[in-house]
C-alpha positions in Angstrom: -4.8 -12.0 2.1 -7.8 -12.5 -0.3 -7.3 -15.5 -2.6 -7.9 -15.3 -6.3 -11.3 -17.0 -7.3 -9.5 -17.4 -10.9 -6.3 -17.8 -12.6 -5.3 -17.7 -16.0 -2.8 -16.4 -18.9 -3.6 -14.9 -22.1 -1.1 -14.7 -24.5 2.2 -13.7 -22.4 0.1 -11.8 -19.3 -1.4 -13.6 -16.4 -4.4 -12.8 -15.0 -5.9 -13.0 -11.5 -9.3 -12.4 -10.3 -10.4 -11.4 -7.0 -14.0 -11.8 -4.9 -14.1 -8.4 -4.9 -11.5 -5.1 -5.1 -10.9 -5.4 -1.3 -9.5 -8.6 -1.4 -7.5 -7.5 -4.7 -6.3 -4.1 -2.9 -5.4 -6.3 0.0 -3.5 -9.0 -2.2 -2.1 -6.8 -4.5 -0.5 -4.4 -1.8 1.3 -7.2 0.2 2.5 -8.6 -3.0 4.4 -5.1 -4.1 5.2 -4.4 -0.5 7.3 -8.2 -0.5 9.1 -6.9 -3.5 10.2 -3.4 -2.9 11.4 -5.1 -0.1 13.3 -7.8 -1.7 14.4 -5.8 -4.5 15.9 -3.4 -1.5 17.5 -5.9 0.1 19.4 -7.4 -2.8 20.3 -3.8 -4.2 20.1 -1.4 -1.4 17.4 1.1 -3.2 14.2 0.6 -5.8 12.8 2.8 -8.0 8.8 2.9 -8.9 6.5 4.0 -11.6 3.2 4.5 -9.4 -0.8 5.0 -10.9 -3.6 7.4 -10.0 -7.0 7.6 -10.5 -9.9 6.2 -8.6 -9.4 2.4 -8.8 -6.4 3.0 -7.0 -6.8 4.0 -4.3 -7.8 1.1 -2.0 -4.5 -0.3 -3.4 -2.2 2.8 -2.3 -4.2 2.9 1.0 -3.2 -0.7 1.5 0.1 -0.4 0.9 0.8 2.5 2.5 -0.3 1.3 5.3 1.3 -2.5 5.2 4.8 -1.4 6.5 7.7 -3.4 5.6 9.3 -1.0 2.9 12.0 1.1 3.8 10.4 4.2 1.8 13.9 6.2 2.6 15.0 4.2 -0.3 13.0 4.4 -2.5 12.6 6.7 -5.4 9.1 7.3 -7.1 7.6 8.8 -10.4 3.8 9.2 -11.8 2.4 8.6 -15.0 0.3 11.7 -16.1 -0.2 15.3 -15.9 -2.9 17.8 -17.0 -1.1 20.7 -18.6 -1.7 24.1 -17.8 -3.0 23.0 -13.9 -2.1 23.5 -10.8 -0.4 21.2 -8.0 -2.8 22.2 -6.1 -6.1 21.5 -8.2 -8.4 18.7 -7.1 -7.6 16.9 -9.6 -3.8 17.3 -10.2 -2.2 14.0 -10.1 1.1 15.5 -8.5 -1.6 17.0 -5.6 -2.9 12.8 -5.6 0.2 11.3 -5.1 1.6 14.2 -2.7 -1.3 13.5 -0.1 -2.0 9.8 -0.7 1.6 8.6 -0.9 4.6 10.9 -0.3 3.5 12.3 3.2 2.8 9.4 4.1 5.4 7.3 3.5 8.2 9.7 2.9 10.1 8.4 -0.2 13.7 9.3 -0.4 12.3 11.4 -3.6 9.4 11.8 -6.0 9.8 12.6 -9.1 6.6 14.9 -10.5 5.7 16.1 -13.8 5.4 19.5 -13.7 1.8 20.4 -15.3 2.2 24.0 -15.1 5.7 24.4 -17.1 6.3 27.4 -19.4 8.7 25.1 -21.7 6.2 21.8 -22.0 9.1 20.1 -24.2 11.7 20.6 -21.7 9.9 19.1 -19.3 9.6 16.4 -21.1 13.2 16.1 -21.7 13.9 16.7 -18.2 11.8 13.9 -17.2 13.1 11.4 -19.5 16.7 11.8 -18.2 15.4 11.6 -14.6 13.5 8.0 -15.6 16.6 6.6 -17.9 18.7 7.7 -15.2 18.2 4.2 -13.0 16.3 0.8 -14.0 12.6 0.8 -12.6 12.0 -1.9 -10.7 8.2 -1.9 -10.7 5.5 0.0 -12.2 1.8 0.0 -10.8 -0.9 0.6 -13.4 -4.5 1.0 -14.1 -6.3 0.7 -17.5 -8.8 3.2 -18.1 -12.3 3.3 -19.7 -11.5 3.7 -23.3 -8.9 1.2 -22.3 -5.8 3.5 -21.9 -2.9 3.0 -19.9 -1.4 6.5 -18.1 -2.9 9.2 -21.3 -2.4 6.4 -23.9 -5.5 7.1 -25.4 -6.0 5.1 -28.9 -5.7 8.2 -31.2 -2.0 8.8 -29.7 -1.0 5.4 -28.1 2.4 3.7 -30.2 3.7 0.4 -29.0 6.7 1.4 -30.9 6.8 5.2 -29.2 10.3 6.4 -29.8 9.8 8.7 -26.8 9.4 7.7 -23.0 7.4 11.0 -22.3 5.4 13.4 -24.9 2.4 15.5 -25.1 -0.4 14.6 -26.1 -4.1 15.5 -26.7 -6.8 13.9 -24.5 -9.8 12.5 -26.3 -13.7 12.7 -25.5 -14.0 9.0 -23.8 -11.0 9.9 -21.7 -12.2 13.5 -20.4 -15.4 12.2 -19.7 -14.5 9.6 -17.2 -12.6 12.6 -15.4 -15.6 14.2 -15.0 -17.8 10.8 -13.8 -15.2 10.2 -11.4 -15.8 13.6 -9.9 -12.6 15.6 -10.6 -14.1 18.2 -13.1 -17.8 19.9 -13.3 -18.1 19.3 -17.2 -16.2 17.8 -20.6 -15.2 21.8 -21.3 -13.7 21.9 -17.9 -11.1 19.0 -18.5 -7.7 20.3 -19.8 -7.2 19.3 -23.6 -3.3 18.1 -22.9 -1.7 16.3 -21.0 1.9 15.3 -20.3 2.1 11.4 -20.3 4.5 8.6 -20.2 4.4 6.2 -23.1 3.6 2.3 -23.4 7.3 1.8 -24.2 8.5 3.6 -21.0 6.3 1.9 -18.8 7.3 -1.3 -19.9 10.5 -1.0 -19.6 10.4 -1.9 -16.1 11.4 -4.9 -14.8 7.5 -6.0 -12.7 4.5 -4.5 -14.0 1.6 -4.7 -11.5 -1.6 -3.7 -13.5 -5.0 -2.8 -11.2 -7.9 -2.8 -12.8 -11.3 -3.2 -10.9 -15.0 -1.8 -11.0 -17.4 -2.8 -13.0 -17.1 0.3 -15.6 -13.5 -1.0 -16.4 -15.5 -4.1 -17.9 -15.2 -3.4 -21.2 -12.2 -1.9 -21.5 -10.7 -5.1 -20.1 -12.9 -7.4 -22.3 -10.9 -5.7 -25.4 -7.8 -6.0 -23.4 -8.1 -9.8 -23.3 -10.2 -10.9 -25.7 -9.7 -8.3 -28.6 -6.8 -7.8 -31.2 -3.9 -6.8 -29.8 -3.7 -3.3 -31.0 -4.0 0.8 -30.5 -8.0 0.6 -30.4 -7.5 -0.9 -26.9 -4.0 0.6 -25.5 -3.7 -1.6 -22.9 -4.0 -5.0 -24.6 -0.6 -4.0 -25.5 -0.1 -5.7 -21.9 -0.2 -9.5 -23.6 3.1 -9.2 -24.6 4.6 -8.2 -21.4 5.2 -11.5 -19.5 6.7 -9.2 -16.7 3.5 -7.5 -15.6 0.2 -9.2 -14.4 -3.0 -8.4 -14.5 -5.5 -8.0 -11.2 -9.2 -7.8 -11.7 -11.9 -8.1 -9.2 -15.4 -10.0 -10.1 -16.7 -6.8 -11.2 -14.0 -5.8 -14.1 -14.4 -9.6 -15.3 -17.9 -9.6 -15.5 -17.2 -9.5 -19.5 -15.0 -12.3 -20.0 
């Protein structure tokens, strides 16, 4: 397992920095795997709040691959969903999850958000009773360009959200790093909504494993750290959270 090349806290959220995002993926996975597992063990099932996007996939490969959960357990949810889109879409998250996680590891159920609904507000009320419905144990993040977390983007993010899921309209910064990452042809391409969970629902659970590497997530994690603590930068929400931690690789803390 890699070794962190740097430790620190800021504010309530520690922070650990890797060589380089293999040795995070690789650290990172055996850390969650050791605690699905415990958390199994002292209650017979877990329940997890999982990430997508493209800085997490060496993570989800990892642990996928690490053995040592007994997946028939546990229960699973995602983050985010383009409305209007198909499961089946490139870039559907439900279609990311299905192919990188659930066939592989065969959870006793996951939970998806349902991007092609007719009733949008239904959904969302259907998919707040299934995440009330137990504790989470753990929820695996990422922080995204314009320094979201899930579709938090700073024009809708609300520490204080009274709702664990809404809808909510994507902004420029946010579509554009779906199309640099490859999952749409152009900005006009992306959808304009999206369903999301909210910063209050994610933490709400009880670890918090945030994953943040590549150098293009710099920035973003510059504000997160070193910035106010505020909507501008969603995820610097995070310093308050002395349940999560925060893994970066050299590249993502090239800023700090």
């Amino acid at each position: 397992m890699g070794t962190p090349i740097q430790q620190f806290q800021t504010d309530a959220l520690p922070v650990r920095v890797y060589r380089n995002q293999d040795d995070m993926s690789a650290a990172v996975a055996i850390e969650v795997r050791d605690y699905l597992a415990h958390v199994i063990a002292r209650q017979g099932a877990a329940a997890a709040i999982l990430a997508t996007g493209n800085s997490q996939i060496r993570f989800l490969e990892r642990l996928v691959q690490s053995g040592g959960v007994d997946w028939s357990k546990v229960t699973l949810f995602h983050m985010d969903e383009y409305l209007g889109i198909s499961g089946n879409h490139p870039a559907s998250f439900r279609r990311y999850m299905r192919e990188r996680v659930e066939l592989l590891v065969k959870p006793r159920q996951f939970h998806y958000l349902d991007g092609e609904c007719d009733l949008p507000l239904d959904e969302i009320d259907r998919y707040t009773a299934l995440l009330k419905a137990q504790p989470i144990d753990l929820c695996c993040l990422g922080v995204g360009e314009n320094g979201h977390i899930a579709f938090n983007d700073p024009p809708v993010a609300r520490f204080d959200d009274p709702h664990w899921v809404k809808l909510v309209k994507l902004d420029d910064a946010c579509k554009m790093q779906q199309v640099k990452e490859g999952h749409f042809a152009s900005l006009e391409t992306v959808p304009p909504y999206a369903l999301t969970l909210t910063i209050p629902a994610l933490c709400a659970s009880k670890k918090m494993m945030c994953v943040a590497p590549e150098k293009r997530k710099a920035k973003a994690i510059h504000d997160l750290l070193r910035g106010p603590i505020a909507t501008s930068c969603p995820a610097s929400f995070l310093r308050r959270q002395p349940q999560c931690t925060l893994l970066l690789d050299a590249d993502s803390a090239a800023l700090l």
